[in-house]
C-alpha positions, 0 to 999 in steps of 0.5 A: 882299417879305421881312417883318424885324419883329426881326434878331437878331446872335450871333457865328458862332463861338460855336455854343451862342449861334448855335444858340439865336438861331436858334431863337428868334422873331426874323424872322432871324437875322445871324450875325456875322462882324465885331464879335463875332469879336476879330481872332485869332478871324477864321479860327476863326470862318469854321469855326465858321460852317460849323457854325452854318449845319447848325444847325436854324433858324426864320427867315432867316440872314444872315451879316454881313462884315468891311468891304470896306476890310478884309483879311477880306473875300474869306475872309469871303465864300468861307465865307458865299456858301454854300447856307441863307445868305438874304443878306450883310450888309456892314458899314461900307459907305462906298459904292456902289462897295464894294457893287458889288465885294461883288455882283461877289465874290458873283458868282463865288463862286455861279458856281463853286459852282453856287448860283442866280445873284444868288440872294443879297441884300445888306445894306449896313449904314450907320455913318458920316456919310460912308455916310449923306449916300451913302444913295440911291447905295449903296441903289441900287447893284445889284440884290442890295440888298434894305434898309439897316441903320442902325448908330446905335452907330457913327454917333453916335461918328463925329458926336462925340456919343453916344446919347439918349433922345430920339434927336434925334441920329440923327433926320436919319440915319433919315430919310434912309435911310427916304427913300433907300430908298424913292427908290431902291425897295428894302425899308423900312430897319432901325433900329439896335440900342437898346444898353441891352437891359434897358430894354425900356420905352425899346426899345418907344417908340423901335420905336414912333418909328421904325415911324412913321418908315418902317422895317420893323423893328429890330436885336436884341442880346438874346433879350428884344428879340425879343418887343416889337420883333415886337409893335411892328411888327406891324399891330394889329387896330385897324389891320387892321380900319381897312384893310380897311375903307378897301380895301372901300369904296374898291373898292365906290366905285371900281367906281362911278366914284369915286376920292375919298370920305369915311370917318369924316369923313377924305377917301380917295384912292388913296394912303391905299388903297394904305396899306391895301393894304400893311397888309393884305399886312404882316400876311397875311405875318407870320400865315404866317410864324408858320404856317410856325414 
């Protein structure tokens, strides 16, 4: 299990913003290849990924590709299935079968380059009604598929509404994908980018919303994000100390035969355990994960 509290996007061919947004505390870093290249640039910007990825770094890199209905594609794929890429992240994704073209494209690149065989993820990034009603069937497509992303920017133009505070319009959207991604057993999704960067009061509620959702974390467009988004999905010490409270009494009652208790006056079975199992686990890996930076 592979920890996204915050991923943070720069455009792959602007080095002096990749080279910062890799050194920053985002849990990974997507360098983009699709929306922040204009079209002249799509070649300039595959060179300069190659450089950005000799760039030193704290967290995962992933890189983000053209549509599979585009053009750029395969060059897109020849320049980011390369060694120190940790995943692609596929944008537009409308289906199953273009998930599965990418993980066969994937395939023989890493086979004539000689990298670990399906040693690279796949992120399929959901815009669209179309992609999100196909949720379980793209999560579920191959094997590289580690999570979705949820893009809410192109999602709700395509509804023919636009963002709110509220988010009411893109509340069916996120519940689908939590309850895909779970149906089809991959990671927890990740929750769009909040567009107004300067609105960090807004950002928080809206993380805190969708972490209560099911999503494990949510995309960055701006270093200021990165702090509040990771604080958010990160388990407070209330809550840790609520979960290994609830492992050690359960063990303690388990090991006596028992599998359903009482604790502070709510009952506990193996479900709310294995919440706490999870909770525990969630925040071993970020302590080591803030080690190893």
């Amino acid at each position: 299990m592979s920890i996204y509290r915050t991923m943070l996007f720069a455009p792959a061919n602007d080095l002096r913003k990749a080279g910062k947004a890799l050194l920053l505390d985002a849990d990974a870093v997507v360098l983009d290849l699709e929306d922040a290249v204009a079209l002249s640039e799509k070649a300039n910007a595959r060179i300069a990924l190659k450089e950005a990825l000799e760039l030193p770094r704290k967290g995962d890199v992933f890189v983000r590709i053209n549509s599979v209905q585009t053009e750029y594609v395969l060059n897109d794929l020849l320049a980011a299935v390369t060694r120190g890429v940790k995943g692609i992240v596929v944008a537009k994704t409308e289906s199953a079968e273009e998930v599965r073209k990418v993980d066969w494209l994937i395939g023989l690149i890493e086979k004539e380059r000689g990298l670990p065989e399906s040693g690279m993820e796949i992120i399929p990034f959901l815009e669209s009604a179309n992609a999100i009603l196909n949720a379980y069937s793209i999560a579920s497509a191959c094997r590289r598929v580690s999570r979705l992303f949820f893009g809410g920017v192109d999602y709700v133009l395509d509804i023919g509404t636009s963002f709110s505070k509220s988010g009411s319009e893109i509340f069916y959207a996120r519940a689908h994908l939590v309850v895909a991604s779970r149906a089809a057993g991959i990671e927890p999704p990740i929750d769009t980018v909040y567009p107004d960067f300067k609105d960090i009061k807004g950002l928080v509620e809206d993380a805190k919303t969708v972490r209560q959702m099911g999503f494990q974390g949510k995309l960055a467009i701006h270093p200021g994000q990165i702090g509040p988004l990771n604080e958010v999905f990160t388990p407070t010490a209330e809550e840790i100390a609520w979960a290994e409270k609830i492992v050690k009494v359960f063990d303690e009652s388990e090991a006596k035969g028992q599998a359903v208790f009482q604790v502070d006056g709510k009952m506990i079975e193996y479900p709310i355990a294995n919440r706490a199992r999870r909770i525990i686990t969630l925040a071993g890996q970020i302590a080591k994960k803030s080690e190893d930076k």
